[in-house]
C-alpha positions, 0 to 999 in steps of 0.5 A: 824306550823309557828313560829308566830302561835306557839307564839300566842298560847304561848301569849294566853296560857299565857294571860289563865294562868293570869286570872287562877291565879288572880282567884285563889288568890281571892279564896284562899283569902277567899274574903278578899285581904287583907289576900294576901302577895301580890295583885292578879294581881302579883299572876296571872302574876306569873303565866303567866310568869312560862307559857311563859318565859321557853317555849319561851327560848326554842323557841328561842333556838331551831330556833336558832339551827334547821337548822344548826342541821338538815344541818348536819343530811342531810349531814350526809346522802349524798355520802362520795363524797359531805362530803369529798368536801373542806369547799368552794364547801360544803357551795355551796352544802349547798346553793343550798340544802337550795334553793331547799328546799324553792323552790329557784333558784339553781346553776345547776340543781339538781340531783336525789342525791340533789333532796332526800336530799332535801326532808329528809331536808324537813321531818325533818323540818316538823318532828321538827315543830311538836316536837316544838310545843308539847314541847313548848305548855307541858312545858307552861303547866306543868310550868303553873301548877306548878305555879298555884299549889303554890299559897297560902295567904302567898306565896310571887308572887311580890318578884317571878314576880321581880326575873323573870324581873330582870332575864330576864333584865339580860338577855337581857343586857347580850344579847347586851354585847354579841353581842358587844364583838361578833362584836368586835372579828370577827373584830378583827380575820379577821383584825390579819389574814390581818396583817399577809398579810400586815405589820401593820405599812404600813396599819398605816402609808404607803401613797398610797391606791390602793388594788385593782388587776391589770391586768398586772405585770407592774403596780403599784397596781399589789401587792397591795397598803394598806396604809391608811392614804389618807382614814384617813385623807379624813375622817378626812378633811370631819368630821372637814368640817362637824363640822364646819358647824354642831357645831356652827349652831346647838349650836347657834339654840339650845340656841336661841330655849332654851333661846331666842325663845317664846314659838309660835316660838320654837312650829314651829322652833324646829319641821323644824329644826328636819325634817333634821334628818328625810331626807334620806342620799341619798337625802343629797347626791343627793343634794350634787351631783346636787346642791352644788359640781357645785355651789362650783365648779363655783364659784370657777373657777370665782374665779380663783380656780381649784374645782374638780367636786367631791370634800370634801368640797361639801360632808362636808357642806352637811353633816354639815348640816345633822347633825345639828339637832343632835346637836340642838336638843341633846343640847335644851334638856341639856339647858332645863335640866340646873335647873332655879335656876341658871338663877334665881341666875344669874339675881339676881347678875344683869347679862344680859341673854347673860352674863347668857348664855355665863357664867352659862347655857353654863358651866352647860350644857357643858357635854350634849353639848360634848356628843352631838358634838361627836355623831355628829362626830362619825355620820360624820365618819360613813356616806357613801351615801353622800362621794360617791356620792359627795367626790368621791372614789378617795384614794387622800392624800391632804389637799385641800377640793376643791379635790376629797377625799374618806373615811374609810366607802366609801372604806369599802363598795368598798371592800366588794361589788360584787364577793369576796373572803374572803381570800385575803387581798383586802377583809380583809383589809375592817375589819382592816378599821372597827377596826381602826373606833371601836378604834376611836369611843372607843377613842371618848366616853372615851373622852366624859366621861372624860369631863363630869365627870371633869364638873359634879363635878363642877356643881353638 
């Protein structure tokens, strides 16, 4: 049986269980709700959550666990021979028996060896199915039952049903801090294994990046260049490109549609202007790569400038103009949100509405306004479609925007794609790049914290 139908029955044994328990706190009632602690409703939802919530956590925990539980069963029955193969040839093995199973191209053809255990991987799958159901559907029962047993006139179901969500509200914050501090250490394990390769202060500070492996002993990447600060500062000459054509364009479209625009003007203007958000960033990059890099680079040999084909500004001004409607937008909705007192107030002083803007709207709204600008940076930072196909992948230490540059995300990208070991540190030094950004983003929202803090107590 398929998890989907397991979970159907569980929603409709759930749904019985409702109306059940609705019925019996009307009966126990005595006809007269009022003799209830509760409303009927919490009485029957009380119970449907006692059916549901357990039986879907052992749904979610066995599936969590059934493959990697029966793989070992599996393996536990294959010759010494395969049990004894080094880590490496026993994922292959493993690959190929999971392929088998679900009918999958393998890497050789199977032997008769395979071909068993395939097929006891294939029973105890079925064999787990099965116990699946008959445990989930008797726990939602005999958990259903029980519920349904305690309901009495005095039994408090609105304080159980609230204990249940704030429960399960736990779980699920518990579930996301999980992950983050899950995502931060497998950065950080693979990163200390690349420091343990590559000093940390050449990662930080070396000048030349070149990690690839070279084919002959003479040449200068033959062991390995893994200094960073040409994708740092490509990053950075991009992300500031980027904010110069995002932040003041955005702010300026936000206060006119706040402020200035009437009501039939921001109806269609604020919708357009989100449209932005909407478009793919490989079509930014298709537009940074056909339309504007051979403007740029045109004009600039009219101008006498030496532009390359791939260049930083190109890649910036596209992503400027991607990222204005985060700005925009983010900062309409903390400019709608600054109270109509204080515009009140100012226009009773006598001020101008630009004087009104410029020194009440735009301090009050000043920490939505930074909030959004550094969203806007770390989706700059973040962006990878438009540098490759605008920027280039060109590890260049320069300060000029008219050459080709790369960032940290481009040559992440770079060094995890294709046929990859993961012991090398051509490899591991995609997760020291990985870290370096969590850091700045880390650095960003601390920032953004202190800001609105300092301003929020002044406005409050």
């Amino acid at each position: 049986m398929q998890t989907p139908i397991i979970v159907l029955l569980l929603l409709a044994l759930s749904s019985a269980a409702f109306y059940f328990g609705r019925r019996r706190a009307f009966a126990v009632s005595g006809g007269h709700v009022r003799n209830l602690h509760s409303l009927p409703g919490y009485y029957g939802l009380y119970v449907a959550m006692w059916a549901a919530v357990p039986s879907l956590v052992l749904l979610g925990l066995w599936l969590t666990l059934e493959n990697s539980i029966i793989t070992q069963m599996v393996l536990a029955q294959m010759p010494e021979a395969i049990r004894s193969l080094e880590p490496a040839k026993l994922n292959l093995v493993i690959n190929d028996l999971h392929n088998l199973v679900q009918g999958n191209i393998v890497s050789g053809e199977p032997d008769a060896t395979m071909q068993a255990a395939a097929e006891h991987y294939a029973s105890l799958k079925a064999t787990s199915k099965l116990i699946l159901v008959a445990l989930t559907m008797g726990i939602a029962a005999v958990a259903g039952w029980f519920a349904f047993a305690r309901i009495k006139p005095a039994h408090r179901a609105r304080n159980g049903v609230e204990r249940i969500f704030m429960v399960l509200m736990i779980g699920c914050s518990m579930v996301a801090i999980l992950t983050t501090v899950g995502i931060v250490l497998s950065v950080l394990f693979e990163s200390i294994r690349f420091f343990h390769a590559v000093p940390i202060h050449e990662f930080l500070f070396g000048l030349d990046w070149s990690p690839q492996i070279a084919l002959r002993a003479d040449q200068a990447g033959s062991s390995g260049a893994f200094g960073a600060i040409p994708l740092f500062a490509g990053t950075l000459m991009i992300t500031i490109i980027a904010m110069i054509v995002a932040v003041p364009v955005g702010l300026m479209s936000a206060f006119y549609l706040a402020e200035y625009a009437s009501a039939k003007v921001r109806a269609v203007a604020k919708p357009l202007l989100e449209v932005l958000a909407g478009i793919p960033t490989v079509v930014y990059g298709f537009f940074a790569a056909l339309t504007v890099a051979p403007f740029i680079r045109e004009n600039g040999t009219l101008l006498g400038l030496d532009v390359a084909s791939e260049s930083a500004l190109a890649a910036g001004l596209v992503m400027g103009i991607m990222i204005i409607p985060f700005v925009s937008s983010l900062s309409d909705d903390v400019i709608n949100a600054v109270p109509q007192s204080l515009r009140d107030g100012a226009y009773g002083m006598g001020a101008t509405q630009s004087e009104t803007v410029r020194k009440v709207i735009f301090p009050a709204a000043l920490p939505g306004i930074v909030g959004a600008v550094l969203l806007a940076v770390s989706r700059a930072i973040g962006e990878t479609m438009i540098v490759v196909m605008a920027a280039g992948l060109s590890a260049n230490l320069t300060a000029n925007p008219f050459e080709a540059v790369t960032t940290v995300t481009v040559q992440i990208v770079t060094l995890l794609v294709g046929d990859q070991e993961f012991d090398s540190p051509k490899t591991l030094a995609a997760f020291a790049l990985g870290l370096v950004l969590f850091i700045v983003t880390l650095l960003l929202n601390v920032l953004a914290l202190y800001i609105v803090r300092k301003y929020r107590e002044q406005y409050d």
